[in-house]
N, C-alpha and C positions, 0 to 999 in steps of 0.2 A: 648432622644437625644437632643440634642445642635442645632435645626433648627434654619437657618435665612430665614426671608421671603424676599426676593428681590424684593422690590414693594410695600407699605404699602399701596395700596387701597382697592377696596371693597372685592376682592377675596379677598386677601390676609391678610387683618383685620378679617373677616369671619374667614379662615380658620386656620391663626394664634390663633385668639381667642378660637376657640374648639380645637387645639391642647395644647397651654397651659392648660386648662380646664383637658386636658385629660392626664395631668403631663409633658409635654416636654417642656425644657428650649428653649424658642422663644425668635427672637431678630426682630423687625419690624425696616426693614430699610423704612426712606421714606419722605414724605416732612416736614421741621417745621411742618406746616401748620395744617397737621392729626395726627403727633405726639402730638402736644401743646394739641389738643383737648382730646387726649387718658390722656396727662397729668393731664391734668383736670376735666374729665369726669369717667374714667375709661376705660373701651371698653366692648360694649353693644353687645352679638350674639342674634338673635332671628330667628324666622319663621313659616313658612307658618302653625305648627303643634303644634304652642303652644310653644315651646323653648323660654326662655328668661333668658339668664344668662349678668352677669356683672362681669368683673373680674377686679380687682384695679391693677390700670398703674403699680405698681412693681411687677407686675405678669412676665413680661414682660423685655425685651432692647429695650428702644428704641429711635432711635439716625438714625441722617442722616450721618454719617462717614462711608463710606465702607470700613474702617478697622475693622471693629467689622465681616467683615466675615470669619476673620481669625480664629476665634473662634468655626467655624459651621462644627458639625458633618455630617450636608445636607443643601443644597440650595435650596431652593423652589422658581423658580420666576415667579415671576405673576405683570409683569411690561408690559402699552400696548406696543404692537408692534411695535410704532415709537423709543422706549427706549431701545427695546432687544440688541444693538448693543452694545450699551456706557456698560448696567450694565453687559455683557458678559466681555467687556474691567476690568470692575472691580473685576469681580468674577476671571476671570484669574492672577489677581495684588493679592489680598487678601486672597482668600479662598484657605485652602490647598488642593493639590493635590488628596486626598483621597475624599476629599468630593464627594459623588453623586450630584448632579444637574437636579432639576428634570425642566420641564417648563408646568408650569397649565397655559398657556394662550390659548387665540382664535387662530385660522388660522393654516396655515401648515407650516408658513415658519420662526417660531421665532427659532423651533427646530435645523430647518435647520443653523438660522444665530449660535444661538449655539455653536452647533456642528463645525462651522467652527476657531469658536474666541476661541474654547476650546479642540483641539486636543488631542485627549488622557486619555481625564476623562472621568469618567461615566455618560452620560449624557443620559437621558431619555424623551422621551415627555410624556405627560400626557393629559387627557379630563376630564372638568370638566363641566360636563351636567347641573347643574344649577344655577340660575340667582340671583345675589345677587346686592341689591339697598342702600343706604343710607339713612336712616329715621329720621336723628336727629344726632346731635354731638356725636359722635364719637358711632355710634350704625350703625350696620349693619344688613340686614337682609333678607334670605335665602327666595325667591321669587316660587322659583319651586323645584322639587323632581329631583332626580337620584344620582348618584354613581360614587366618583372619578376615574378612570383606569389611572393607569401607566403602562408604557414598562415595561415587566419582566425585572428580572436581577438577581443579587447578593444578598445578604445581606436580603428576605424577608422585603421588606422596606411596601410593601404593609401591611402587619401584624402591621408592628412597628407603621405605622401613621393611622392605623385605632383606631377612640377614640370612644367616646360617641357620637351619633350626627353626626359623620363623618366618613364614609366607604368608605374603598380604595381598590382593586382590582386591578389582576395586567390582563395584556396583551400580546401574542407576538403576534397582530396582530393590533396593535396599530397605524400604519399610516390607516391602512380600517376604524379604529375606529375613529379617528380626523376627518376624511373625512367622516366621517357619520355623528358627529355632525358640522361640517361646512355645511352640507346639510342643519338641522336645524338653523344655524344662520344666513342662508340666509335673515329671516324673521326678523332678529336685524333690518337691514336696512328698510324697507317695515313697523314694528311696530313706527320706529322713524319718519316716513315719515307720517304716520296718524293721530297721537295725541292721541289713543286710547290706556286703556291698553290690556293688551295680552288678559286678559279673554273677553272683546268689541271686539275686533279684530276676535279673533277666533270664536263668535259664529255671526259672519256676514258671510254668504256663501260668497258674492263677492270677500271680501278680502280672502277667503281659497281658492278659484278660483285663484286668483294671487299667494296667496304660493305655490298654486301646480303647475300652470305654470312653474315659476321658478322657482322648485325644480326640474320640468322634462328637461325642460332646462339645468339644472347642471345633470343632471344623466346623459343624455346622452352624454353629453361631456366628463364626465370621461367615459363611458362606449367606447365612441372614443378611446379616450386614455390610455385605456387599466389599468383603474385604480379601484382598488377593492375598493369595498362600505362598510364596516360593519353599519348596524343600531345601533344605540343609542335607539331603542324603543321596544316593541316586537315585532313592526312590521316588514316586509323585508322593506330594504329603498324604492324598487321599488315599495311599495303598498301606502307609503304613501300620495304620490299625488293623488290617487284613496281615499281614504279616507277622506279629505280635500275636494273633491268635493261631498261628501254626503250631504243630506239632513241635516239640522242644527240637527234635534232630532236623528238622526239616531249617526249623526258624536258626540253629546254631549257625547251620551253612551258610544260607543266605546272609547271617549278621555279620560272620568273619570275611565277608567281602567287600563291606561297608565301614565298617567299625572297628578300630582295636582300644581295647580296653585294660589297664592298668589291674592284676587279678582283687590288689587293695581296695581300689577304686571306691570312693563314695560322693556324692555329691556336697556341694558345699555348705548345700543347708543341711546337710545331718551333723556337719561341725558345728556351725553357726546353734542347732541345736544342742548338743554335748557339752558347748559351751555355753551355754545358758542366754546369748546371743540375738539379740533382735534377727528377725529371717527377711528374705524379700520376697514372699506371696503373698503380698500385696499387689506385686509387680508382675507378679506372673498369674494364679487362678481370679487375684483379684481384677485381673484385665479383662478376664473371661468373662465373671461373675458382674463389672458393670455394662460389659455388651450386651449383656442378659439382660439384663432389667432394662436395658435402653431399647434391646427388640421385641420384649415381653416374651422371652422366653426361659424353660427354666434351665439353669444349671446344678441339678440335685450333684455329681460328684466334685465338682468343683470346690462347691459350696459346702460343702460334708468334709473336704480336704482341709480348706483353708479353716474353720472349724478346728477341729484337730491338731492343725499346726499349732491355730493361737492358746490352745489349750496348754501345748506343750512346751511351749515358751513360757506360759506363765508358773507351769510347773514341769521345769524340766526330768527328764525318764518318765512322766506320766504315761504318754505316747509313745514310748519306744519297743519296739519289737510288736508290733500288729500284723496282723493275718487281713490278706485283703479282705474277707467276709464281715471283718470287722471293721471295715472302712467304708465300704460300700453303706449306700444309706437305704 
């Protein structure tokens, strides 16, 4: 197929990369900036399992003009959250009407803005369970383990965009599914807040104490509001915070059967912070936080998190390296 990626960052270099790899005519829309680098570097996938491929920049399209979506058999977009509007605006200008549209980003409501800029097309959400970082000019690279889902639909698009390296699977139960992995990125915010990477993080009981806090925090809010949970793990989402609060040796066991994890690993908002970076919790505790007010309940860590973040965006290191005792409100 004829995919464009809407979004030339980490996902979407990742995942553009193993779909060219895997024969599909890619077109990476996205800034000079990561284009110039793919122009001169090539574009590097690697991961937590050994992968490391390079594929030469005319492997590729790649141009910031959003007239080139006119071109695309499917849209892929993986642009943050503050951007979902503008490139919605342009995929309805460019991309013909047949194209599906799929959206691999964070949070619940890029779908939603979507869906509203785009009446009438095949528009699907999608979850994309793990974590990819930037390691070096124009190389990306696949930080933790799981498995694309997208909303069922037409056309087997699941099959078609499954390659080597990259497995897609579809869903119709795909908003329980997004909301099970926005459970887990709750902890985006909480890893950028610490300075630790995820494999640090996780095996300090205090901090799993705080994710599980607020992960039950968030369960019960959707559970308020009447909102179904699908796990992303094998666990039930309701067990996870009981696990999190195990014993470090007990809880290591149980995670290395679930989980592999990159020992670098960090989440993408502690770059997005380092870099001085607008974040997206807005997308994630800020989803919690207006469930809250909408079921008159409270969300004190949520609300204490995002807090925090926006402190630290405004003044980047302010925030950096917290002790959960100092997060906790």
């Amino acid at each position: 197929m004829r995919i464009a990626i809407a979004g030339a960052g980490s996902i979407g270099c990742f995942c553009g990369g193993l779909l060219a790899a895997g024969g599909h005519d890619v077109t990476l829309l996205g800034r000079p900036r990561i284009l110039d680098e793919i122009r001169s570097n090539g574009l590097t996938v690697s991961d937590y399992s050994g992968l490391r491929q390079t594929l030469a920049a005319d492997r590729f399209t790649l141009t910031d003009d959003p007239a080139a979506l006119g071109a695309a058999d499917l849209v892929i977009v993986t642009v943050k959250s503050g951007a979902t509007a503008a490139m919605a605006d342009l995929i309805a200008r460019h991309a013909p009407p047949s194209a599906p549209v799929l959206s691999w980003q964070n949070g619940m409501d890029n779908a939603r803005t979507l869906r509203a800029h785009l009446p009438g097309r095949d528009l699907r959400a999608g979850m994309v369970p793990f974590n990819v970082v930037p390691t070096g000019p124009a190389t990306w690279h696949r930080a933790t383990s799981g498995d694309i889902i997208i909303e069922t639909g037409a056309g087997d698009l699941a099959r078609a965009l499954s390659v080597p390296q990259l497995a897609v699977a579809e869903s119709d139960r795909i908003e329980a599914v997004r909301w099970g992995k926005l459970l887990l990125n709750l902890n985006n915010a909480l890893n950028a807040l610490s300075g630790l990477t995820l494999r640090e993080q996780l095996l300090d009981r205090d901090w799993r104490r705080l994710m599980a806090d607020q992960m039950s925090e968030a369960l019960g809010i959707l559970k308020s509001a009447g909102i179904e949970v699908a796990s992303t793990t094998p666990l039930p989402a309701w067990l996870v915070p009981h696990v999190l609060r195990l014993p470090t040796p007990l809880f290591s066991r149980i995670a290395a059967r679930m989980l592999t994890i990159d020992p670098t690993a960090r989440t993408s908002m502690a770059y997005d912070l380092m870099a001085g970076r607008p974040t997206e919790i807005d997308s994630l505790q800020g989803e919690i936080i207006r469930l809250a007010e909408q079921q008159r309940r409270p969300a004190p860590i949520c609300a204490r998190v995002a807090a925090l973040v926006s402190e630290a965006n405004a003044d980047p290191g302010r925030s950096s390296g917290l002790r959960p005792a100092e997060i906790r409100p």
